[in-house]
PDBQT receptor file of N, H, CA, C and O in Angstrom, charges set to zero:
ATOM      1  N   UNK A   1     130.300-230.103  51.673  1.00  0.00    +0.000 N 
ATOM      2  CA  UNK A   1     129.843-231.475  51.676  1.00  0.00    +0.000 C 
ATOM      3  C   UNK A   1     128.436-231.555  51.094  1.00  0.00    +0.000 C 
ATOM      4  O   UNK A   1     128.121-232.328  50.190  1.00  0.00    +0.000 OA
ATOM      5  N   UNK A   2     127.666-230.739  51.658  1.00  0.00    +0.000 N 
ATOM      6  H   UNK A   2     127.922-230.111  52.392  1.00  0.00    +0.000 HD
ATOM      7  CA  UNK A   2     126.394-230.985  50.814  1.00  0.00    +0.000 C 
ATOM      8  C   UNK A   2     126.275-230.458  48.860  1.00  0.00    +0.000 C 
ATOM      9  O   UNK A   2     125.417-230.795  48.043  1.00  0.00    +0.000 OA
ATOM     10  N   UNK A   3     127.515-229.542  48.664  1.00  0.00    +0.000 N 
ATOM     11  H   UNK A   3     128.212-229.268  49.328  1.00  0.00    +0.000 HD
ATOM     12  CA  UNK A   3     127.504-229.457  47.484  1.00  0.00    +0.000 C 
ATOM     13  C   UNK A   3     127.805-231.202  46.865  1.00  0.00    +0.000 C 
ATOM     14  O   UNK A   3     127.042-231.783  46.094  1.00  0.00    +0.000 OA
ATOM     15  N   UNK A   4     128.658-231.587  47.243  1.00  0.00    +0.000 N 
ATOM     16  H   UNK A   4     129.278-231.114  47.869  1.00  0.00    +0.000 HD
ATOM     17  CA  UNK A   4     129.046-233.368  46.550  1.00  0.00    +0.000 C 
ATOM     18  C   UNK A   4     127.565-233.979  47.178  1.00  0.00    +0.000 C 
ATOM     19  O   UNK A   4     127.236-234.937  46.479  1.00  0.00    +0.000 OA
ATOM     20  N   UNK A   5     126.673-233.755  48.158  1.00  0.00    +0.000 N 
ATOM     21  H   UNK A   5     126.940-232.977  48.726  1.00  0.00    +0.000 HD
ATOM     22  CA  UNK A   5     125.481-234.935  48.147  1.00  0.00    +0.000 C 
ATOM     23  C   UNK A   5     124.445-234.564  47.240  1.00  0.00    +0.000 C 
ATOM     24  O   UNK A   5     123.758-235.435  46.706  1.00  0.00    +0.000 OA
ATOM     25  N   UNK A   6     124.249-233.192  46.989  1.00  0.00    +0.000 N 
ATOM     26  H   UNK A   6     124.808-232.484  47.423  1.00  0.00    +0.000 HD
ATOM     27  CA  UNK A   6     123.823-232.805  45.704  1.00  0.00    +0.000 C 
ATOM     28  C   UNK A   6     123.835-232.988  44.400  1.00  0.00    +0.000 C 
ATOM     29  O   UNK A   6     122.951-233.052  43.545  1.00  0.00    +0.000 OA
ATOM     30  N   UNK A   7     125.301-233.081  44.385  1.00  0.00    +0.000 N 
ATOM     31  H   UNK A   7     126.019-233.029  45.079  1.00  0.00    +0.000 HD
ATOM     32  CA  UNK A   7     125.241-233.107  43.218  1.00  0.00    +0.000 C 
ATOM     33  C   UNK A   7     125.556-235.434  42.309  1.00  0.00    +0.000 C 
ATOM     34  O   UNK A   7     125.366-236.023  41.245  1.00  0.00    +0.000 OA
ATOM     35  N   UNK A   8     126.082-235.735  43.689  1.00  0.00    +0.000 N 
ATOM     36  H   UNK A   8     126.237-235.257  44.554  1.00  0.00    +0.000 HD
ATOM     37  CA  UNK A   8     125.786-237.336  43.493  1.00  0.00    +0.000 C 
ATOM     38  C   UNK A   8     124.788-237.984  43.637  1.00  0.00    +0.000 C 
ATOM     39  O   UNK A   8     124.589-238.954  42.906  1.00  0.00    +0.000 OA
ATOM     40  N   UNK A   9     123.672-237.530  44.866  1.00  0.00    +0.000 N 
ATOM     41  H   UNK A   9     123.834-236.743  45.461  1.00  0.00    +0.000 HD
ATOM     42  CA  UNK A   9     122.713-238.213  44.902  1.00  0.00    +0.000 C 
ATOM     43  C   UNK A   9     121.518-236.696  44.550  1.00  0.00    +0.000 C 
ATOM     44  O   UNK A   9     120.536-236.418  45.237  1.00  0.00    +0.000 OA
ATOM     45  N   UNK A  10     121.725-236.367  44.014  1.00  0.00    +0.000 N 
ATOM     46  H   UNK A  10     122.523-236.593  43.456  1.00  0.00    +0.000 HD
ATOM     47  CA  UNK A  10     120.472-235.234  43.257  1.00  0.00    +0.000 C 
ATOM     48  C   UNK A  10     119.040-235.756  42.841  1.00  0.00    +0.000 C 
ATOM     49  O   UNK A  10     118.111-234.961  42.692  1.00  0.00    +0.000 OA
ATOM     50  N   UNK A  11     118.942-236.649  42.722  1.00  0.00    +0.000 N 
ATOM     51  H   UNK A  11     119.696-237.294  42.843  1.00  0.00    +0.000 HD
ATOM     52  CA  UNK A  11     117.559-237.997  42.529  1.00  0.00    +0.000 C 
ATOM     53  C   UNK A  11     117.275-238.513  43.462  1.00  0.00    +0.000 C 
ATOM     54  O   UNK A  11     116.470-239.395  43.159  1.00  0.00    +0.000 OA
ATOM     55  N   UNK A  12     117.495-238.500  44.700  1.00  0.00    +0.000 N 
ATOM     56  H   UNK A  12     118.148-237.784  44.946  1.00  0.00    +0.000 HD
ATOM     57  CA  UNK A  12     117.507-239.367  45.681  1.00  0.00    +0.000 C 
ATOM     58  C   UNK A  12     115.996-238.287  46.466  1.00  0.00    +0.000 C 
ATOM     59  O   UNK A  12     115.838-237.112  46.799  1.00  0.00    +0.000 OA
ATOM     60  N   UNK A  13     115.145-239.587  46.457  1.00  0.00    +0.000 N 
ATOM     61  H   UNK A  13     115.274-240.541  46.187  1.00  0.00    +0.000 HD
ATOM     62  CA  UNK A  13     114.335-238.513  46.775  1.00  0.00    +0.000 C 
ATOM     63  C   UNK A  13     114.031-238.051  48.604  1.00  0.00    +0.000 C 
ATOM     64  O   UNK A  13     113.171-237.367  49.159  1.00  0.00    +0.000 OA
ATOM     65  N   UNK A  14     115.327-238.896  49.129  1.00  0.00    +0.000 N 
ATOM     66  H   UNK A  14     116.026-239.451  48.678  1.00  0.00    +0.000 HD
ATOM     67  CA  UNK A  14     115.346-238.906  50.852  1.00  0.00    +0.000 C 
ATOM     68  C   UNK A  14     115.907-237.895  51.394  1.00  0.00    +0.000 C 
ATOM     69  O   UNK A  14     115.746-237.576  52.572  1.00  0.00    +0.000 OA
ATOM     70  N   UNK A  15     116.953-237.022  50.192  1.00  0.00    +0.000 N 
ATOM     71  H   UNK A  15     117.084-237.281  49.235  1.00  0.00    +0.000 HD
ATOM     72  CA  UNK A  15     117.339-236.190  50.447  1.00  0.00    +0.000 C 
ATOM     73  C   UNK A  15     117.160-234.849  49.489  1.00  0.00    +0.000 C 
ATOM     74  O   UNK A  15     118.047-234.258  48.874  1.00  0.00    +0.000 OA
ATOM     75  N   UNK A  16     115.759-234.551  49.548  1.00  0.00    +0.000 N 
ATOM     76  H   UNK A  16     115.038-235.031  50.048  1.00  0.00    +0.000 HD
ATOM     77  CA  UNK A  16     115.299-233.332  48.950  1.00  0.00    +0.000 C 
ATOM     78  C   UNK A  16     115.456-232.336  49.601  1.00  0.00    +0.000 C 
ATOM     79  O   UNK A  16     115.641-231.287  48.984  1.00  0.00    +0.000 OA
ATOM     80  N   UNK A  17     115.435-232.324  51.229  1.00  0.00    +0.000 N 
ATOM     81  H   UNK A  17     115.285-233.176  51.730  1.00  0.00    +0.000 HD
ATOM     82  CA  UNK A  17     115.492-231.109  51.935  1.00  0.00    +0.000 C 
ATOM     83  C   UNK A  17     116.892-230.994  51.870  1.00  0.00    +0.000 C 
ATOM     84  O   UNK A  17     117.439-231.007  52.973  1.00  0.00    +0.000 OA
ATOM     85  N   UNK A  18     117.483-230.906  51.084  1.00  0.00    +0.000 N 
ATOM     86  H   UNK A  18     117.039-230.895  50.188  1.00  0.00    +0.000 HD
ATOM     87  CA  UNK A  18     118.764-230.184  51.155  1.00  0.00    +0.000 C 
ATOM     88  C   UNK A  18     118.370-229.197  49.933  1.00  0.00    +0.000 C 
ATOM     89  O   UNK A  18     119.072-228.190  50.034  1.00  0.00    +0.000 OA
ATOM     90  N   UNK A  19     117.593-229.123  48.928  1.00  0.00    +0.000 N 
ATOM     91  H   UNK A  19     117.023-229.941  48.845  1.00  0.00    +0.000 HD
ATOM     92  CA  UNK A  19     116.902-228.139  47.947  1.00  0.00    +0.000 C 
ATOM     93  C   UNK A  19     116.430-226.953  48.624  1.00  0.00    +0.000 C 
ATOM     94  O   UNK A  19     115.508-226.937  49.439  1.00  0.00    +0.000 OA
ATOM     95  N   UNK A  20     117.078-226.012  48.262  1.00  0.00    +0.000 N 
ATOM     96  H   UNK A  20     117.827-226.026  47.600  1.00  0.00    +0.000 HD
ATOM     97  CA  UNK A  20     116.488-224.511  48.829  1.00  0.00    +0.000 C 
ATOM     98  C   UNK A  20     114.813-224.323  48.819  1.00  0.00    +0.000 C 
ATOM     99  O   UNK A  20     114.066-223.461  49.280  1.00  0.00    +0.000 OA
ATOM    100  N   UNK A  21     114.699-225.000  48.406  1.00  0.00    +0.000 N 
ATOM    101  H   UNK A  21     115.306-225.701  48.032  1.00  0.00    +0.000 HD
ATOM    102  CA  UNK A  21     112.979-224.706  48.327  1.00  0.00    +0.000 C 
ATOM    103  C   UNK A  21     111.991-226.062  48.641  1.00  0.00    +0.000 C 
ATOM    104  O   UNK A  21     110.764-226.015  48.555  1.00  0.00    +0.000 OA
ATOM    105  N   UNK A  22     112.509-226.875  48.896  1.00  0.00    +0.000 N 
ATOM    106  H   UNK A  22     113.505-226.913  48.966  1.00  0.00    +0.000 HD
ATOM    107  CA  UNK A  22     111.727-228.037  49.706  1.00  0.00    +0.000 C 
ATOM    108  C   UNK A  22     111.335-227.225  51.235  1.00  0.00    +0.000 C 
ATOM    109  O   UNK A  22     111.978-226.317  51.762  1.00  0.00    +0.000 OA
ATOM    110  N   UNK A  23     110.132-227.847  51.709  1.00  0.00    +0.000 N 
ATOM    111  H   UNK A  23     109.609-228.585  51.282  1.00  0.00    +0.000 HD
ATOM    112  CA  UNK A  23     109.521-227.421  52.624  1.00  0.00    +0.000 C 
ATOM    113  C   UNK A  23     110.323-227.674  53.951  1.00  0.00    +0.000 C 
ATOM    114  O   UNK A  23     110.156-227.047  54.997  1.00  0.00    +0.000 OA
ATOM    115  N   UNK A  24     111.260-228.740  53.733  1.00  0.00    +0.000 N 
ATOM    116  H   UNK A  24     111.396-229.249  52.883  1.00  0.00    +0.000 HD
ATOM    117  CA  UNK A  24     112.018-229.232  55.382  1.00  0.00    +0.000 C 
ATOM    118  C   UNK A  24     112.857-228.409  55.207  1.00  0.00    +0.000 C 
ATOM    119  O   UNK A  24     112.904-227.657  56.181  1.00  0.00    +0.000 OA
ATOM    120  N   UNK A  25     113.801-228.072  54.190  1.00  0.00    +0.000 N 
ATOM    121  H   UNK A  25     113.763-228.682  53.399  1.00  0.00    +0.000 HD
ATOM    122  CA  UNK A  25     115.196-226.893  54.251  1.00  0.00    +0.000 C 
ATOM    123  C   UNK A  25     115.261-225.844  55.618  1.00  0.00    +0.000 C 
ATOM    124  O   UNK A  25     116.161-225.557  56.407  1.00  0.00    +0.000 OA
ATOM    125  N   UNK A  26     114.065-225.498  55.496  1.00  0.00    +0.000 N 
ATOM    126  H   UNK A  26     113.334-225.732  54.854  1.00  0.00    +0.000 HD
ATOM    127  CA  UNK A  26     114.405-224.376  56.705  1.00  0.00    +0.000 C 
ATOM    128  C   UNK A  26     114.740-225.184  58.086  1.00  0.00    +0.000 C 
ATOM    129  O   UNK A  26     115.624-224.881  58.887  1.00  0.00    +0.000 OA
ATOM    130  N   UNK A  27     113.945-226.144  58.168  1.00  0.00    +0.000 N 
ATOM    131  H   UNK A  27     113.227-226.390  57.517  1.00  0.00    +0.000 HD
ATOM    132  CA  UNK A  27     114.006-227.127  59.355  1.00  0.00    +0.000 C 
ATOM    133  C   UNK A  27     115.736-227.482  59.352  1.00  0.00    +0.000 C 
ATOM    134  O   UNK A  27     116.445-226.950  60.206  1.00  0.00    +0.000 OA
ATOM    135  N   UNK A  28     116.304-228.385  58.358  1.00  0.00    +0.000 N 
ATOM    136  H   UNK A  28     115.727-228.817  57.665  1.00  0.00    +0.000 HD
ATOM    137  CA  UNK A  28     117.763-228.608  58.120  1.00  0.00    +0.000 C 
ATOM    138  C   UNK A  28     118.590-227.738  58.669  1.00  0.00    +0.000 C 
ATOM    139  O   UNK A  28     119.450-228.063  59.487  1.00  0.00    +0.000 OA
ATOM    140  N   UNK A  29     118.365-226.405  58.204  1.00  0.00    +0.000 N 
ATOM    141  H   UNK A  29     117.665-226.141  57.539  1.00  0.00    +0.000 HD
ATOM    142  CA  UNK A  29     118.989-225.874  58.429  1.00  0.00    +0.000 C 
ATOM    143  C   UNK A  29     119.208-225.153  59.752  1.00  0.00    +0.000 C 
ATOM    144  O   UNK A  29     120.201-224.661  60.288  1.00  0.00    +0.000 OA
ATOM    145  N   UNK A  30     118.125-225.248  60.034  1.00  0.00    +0.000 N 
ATOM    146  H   UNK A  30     117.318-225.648  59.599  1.00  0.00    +0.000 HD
ATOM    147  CA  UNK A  30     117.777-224.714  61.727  1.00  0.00    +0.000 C 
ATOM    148  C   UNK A  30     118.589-225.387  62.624  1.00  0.00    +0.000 C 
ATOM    149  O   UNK A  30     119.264-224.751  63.433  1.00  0.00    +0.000 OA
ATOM    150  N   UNK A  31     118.614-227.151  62.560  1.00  0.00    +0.000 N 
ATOM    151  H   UNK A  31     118.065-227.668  61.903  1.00  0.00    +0.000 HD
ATOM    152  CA  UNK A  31     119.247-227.743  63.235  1.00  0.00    +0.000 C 
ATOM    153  C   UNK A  31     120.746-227.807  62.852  1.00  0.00    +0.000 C 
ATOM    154  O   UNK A  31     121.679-228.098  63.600  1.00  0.00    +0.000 OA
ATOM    155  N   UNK A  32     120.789-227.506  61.650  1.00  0.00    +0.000 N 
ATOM    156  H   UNK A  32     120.031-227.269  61.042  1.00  0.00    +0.000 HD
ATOM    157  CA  UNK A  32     122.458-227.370  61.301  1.00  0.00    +0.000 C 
ATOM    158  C   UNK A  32     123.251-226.337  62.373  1.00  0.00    +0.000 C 
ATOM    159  O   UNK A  32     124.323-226.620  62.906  1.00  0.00    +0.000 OA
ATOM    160  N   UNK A  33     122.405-224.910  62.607  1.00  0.00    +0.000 N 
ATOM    161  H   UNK A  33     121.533-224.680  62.174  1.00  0.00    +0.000 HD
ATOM    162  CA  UNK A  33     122.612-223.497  63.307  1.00  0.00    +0.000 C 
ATOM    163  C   UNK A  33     122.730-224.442  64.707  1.00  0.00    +0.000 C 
ATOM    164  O   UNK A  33     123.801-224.663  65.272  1.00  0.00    +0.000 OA
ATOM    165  N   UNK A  34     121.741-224.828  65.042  1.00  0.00    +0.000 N 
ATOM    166  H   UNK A  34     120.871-224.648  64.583  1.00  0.00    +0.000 HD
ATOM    167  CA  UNK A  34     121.408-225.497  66.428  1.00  0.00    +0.000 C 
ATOM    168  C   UNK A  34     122.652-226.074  67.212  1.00  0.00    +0.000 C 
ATOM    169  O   UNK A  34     122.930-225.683  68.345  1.00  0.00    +0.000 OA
ATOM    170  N   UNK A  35     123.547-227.247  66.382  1.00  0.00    +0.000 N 
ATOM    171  H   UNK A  35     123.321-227.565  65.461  1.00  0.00    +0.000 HD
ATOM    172  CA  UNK A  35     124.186-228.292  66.102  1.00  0.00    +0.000 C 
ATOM    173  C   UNK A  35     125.328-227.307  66.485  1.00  0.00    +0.000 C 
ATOM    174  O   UNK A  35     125.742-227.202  67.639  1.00  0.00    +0.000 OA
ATOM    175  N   UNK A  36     125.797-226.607  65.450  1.00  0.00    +0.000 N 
ATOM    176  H   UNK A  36     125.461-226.693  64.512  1.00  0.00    +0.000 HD
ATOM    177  CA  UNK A  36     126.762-226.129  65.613  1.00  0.00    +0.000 C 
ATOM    178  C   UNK A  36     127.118-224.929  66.741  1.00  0.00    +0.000 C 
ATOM    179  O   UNK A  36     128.271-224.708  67.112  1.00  0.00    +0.000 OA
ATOM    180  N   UNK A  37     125.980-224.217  67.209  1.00  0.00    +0.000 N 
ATOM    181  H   UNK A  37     125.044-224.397  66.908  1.00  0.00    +0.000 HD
ATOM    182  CA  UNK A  37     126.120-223.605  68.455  1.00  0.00    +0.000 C 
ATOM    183  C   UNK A  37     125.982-224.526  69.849  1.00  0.00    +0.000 C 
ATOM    184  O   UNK A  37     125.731-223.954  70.910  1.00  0.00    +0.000 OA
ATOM    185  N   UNK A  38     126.113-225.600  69.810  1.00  0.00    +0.000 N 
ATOM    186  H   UNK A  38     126.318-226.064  68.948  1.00  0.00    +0.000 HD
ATOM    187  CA  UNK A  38     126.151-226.555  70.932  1.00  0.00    +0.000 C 
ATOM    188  C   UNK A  38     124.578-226.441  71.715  1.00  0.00    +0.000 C 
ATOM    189  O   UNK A  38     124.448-226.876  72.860  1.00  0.00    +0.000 OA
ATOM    190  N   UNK A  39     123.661-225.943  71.125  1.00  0.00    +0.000 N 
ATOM    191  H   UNK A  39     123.767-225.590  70.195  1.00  0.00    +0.000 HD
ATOM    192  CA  UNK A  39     122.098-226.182  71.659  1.00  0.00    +0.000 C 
ATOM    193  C   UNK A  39     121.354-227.321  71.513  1.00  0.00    +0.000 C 
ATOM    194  O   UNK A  39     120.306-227.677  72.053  1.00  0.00    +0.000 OA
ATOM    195  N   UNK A  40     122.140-227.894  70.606  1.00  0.00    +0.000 N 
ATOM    196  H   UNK A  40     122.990-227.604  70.168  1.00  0.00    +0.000 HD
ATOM    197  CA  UNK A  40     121.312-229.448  70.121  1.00  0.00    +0.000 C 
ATOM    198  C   UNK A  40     122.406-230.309  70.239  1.00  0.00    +0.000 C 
ATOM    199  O   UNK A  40     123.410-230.005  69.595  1.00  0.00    +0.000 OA
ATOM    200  N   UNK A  41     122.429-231.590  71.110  1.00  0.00    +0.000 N 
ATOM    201  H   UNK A  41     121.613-231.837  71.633  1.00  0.00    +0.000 HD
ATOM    202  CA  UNK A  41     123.490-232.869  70.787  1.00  0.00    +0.000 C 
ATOM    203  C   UNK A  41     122.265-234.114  70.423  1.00  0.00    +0.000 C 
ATOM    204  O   UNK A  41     121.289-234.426  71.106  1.00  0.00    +0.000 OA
ATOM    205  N   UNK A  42     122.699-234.644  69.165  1.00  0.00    +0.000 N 
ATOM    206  H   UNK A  42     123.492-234.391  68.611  1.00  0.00    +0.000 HD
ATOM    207  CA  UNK A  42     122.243-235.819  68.958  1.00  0.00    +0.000 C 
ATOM    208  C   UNK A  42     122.102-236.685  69.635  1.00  0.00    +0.000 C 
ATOM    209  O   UNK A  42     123.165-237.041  70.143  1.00  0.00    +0.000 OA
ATOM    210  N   UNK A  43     120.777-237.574  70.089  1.00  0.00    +0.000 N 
ATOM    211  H   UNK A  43     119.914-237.285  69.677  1.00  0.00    +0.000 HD
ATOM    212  CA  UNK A  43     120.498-238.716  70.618  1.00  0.00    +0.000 C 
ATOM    213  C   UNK A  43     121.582-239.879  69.878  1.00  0.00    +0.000 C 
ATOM    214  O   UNK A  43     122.091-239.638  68.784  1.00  0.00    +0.000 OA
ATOM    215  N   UNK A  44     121.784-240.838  70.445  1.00  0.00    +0.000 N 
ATOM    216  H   UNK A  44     121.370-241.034  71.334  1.00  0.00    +0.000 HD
ATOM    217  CA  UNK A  44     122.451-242.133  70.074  1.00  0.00    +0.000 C 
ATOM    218  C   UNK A  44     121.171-242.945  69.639  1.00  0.00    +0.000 C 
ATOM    219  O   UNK A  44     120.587-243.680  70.435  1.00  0.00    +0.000 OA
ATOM    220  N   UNK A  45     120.840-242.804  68.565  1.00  0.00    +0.000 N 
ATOM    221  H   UNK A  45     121.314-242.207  67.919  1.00  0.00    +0.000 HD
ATOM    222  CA  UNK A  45     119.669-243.836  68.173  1.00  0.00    +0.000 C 
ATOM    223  C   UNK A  45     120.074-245.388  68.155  1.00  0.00    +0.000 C 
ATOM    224  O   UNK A  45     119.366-246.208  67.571  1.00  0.00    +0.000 OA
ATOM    225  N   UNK A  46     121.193-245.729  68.793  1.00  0.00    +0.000 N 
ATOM    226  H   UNK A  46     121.769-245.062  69.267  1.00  0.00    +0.000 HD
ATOM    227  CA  UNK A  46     121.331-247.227  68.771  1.00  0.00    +0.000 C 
ATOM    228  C   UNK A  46     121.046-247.556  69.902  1.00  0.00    +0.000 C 
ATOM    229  O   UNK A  46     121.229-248.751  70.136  1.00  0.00    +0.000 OA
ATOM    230  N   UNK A  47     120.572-246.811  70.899  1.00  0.00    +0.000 N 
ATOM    231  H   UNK A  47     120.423-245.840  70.709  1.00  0.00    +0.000 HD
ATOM    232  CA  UNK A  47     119.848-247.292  72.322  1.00  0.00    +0.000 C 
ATOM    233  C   UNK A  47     118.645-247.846  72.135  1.00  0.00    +0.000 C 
ATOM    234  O   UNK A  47     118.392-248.913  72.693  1.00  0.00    +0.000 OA
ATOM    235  N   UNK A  48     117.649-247.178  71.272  1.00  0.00    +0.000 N 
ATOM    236  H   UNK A  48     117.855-246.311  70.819  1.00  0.00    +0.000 HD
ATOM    237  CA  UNK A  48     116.712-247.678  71.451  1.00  0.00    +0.000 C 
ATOM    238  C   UNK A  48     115.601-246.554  71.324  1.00  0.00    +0.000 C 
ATOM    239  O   UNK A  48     114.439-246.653  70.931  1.00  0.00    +0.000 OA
ATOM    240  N   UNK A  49     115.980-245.969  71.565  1.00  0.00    +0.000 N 
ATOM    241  H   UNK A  49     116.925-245.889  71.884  1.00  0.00    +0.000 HD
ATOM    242  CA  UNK A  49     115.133-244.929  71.833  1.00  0.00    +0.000 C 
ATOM    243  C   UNK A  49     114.959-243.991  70.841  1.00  0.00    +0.000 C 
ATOM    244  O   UNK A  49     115.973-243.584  70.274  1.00  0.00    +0.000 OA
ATOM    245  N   UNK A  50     113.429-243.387  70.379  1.00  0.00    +0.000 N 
ATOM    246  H   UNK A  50     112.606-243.718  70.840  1.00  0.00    +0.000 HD
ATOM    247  CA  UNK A  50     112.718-242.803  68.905  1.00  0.00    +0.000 C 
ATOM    248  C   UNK A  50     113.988-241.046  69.224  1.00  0.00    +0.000 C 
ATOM    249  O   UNK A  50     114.849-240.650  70.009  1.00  0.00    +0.000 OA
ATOM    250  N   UNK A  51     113.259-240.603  68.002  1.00  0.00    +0.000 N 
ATOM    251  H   UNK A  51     112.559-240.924  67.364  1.00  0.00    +0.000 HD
ATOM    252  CA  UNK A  51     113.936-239.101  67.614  1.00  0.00    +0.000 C 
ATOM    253  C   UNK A  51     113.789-238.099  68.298  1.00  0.00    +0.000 C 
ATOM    254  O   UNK A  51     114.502-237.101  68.196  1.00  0.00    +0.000 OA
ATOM    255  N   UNK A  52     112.544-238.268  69.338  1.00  0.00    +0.000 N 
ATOM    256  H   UNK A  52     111.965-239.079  69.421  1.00  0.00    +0.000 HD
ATOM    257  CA  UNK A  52     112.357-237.408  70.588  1.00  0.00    +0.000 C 
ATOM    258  C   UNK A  52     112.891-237.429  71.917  1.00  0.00    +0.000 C 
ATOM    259  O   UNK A  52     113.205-236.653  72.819  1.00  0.00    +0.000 OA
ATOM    260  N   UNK A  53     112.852-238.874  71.599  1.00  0.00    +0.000 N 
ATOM    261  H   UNK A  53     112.597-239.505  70.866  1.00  0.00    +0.000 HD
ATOM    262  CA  UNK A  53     113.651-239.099  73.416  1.00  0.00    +0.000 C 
ATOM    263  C   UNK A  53     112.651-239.738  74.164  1.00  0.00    +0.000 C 
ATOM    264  O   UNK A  53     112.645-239.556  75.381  1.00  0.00    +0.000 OA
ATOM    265  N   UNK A  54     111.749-240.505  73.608  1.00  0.00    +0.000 N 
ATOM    266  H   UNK A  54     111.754-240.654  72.619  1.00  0.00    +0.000 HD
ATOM    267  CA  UNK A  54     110.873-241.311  74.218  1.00  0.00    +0.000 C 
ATOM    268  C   UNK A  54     111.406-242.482  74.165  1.00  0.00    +0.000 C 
ATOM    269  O   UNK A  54     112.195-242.589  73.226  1.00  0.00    +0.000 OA
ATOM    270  N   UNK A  55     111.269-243.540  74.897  1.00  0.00    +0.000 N 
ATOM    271  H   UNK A  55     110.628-243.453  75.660  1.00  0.00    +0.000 HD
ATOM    272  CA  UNK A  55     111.983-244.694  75.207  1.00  0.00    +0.000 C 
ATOM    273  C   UNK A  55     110.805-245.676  74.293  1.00  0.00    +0.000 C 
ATOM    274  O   UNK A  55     109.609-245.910  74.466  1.00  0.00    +0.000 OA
ATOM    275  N   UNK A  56     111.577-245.999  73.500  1.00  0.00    +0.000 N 
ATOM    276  H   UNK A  56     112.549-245.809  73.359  1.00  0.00    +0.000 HD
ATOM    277  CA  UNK A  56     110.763-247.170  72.240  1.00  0.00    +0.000 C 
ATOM    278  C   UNK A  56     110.916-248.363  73.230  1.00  0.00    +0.000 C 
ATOM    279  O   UNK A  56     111.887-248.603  73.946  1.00  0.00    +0.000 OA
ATOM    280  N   UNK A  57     109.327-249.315  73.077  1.00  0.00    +0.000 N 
ATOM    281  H   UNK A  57     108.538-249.120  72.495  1.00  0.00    +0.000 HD
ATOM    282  CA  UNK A  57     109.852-251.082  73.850  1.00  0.00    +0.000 C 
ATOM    283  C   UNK A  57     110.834-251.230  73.177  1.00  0.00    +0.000 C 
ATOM    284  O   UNK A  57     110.939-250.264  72.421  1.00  0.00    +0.000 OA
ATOM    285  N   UNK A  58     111.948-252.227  72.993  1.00  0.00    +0.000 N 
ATOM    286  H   UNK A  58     111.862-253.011  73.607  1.00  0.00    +0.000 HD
ATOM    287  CA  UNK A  58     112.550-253.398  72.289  1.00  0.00    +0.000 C 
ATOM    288  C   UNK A  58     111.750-254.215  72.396  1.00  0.00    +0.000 C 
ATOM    289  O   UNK A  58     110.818-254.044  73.182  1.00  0.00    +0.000 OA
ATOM    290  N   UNK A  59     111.886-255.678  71.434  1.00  0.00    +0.000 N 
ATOM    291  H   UNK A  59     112.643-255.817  70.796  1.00  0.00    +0.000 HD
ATOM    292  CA  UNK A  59     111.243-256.406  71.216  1.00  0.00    +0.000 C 
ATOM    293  C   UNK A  59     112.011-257.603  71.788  1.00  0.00    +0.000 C 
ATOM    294  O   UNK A  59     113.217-257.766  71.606  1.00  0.00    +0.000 OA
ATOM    295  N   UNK A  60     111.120-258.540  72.587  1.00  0.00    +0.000 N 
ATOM    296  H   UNK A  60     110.140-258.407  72.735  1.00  0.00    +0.000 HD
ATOM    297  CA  UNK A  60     112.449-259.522  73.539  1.00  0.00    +0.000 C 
ATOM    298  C   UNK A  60     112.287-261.013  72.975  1.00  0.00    +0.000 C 
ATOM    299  O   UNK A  60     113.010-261.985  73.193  1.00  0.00    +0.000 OA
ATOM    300  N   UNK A  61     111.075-260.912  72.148  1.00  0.00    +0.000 N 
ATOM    301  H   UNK A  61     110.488-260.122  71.971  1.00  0.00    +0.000 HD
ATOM    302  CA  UNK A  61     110.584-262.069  71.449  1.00  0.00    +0.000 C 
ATOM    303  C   UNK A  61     111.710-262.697  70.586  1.00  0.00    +0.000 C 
ATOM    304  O   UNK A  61     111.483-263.701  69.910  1.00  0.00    +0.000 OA
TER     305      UNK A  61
């Protein structure tokens, strides 16, 4: 799969760390290892809540 996001969105500059040599790659990939050994489960970011797990206000305005 990342060979086809490569090679369709290859300009896209949001997804550079999929480039062996961009500085986040190792990071990607860490959590890819992570992910797939069941050490990491993704937050539901439609709660509300940021990428750490800190509880963001909503806005009630």
């Amino acid at each position: 799969m990342e060979i086809m996001i490569k090679s369709k969105q290859g300009n896209n500059p949001k997804l550079t760390f999929l480039n062996l040599h961009d500085p986040l790659n190792f990071y990607y990939n860490h959590m890819v290892k992570m992910i797939k050994a069941g050490k990491y489960t993704p937050t539901d970011q439609t709660k509300g809540d940021d990428a750490i797990g800190i509880n963001v206000p909503q806005n009630t305005s």
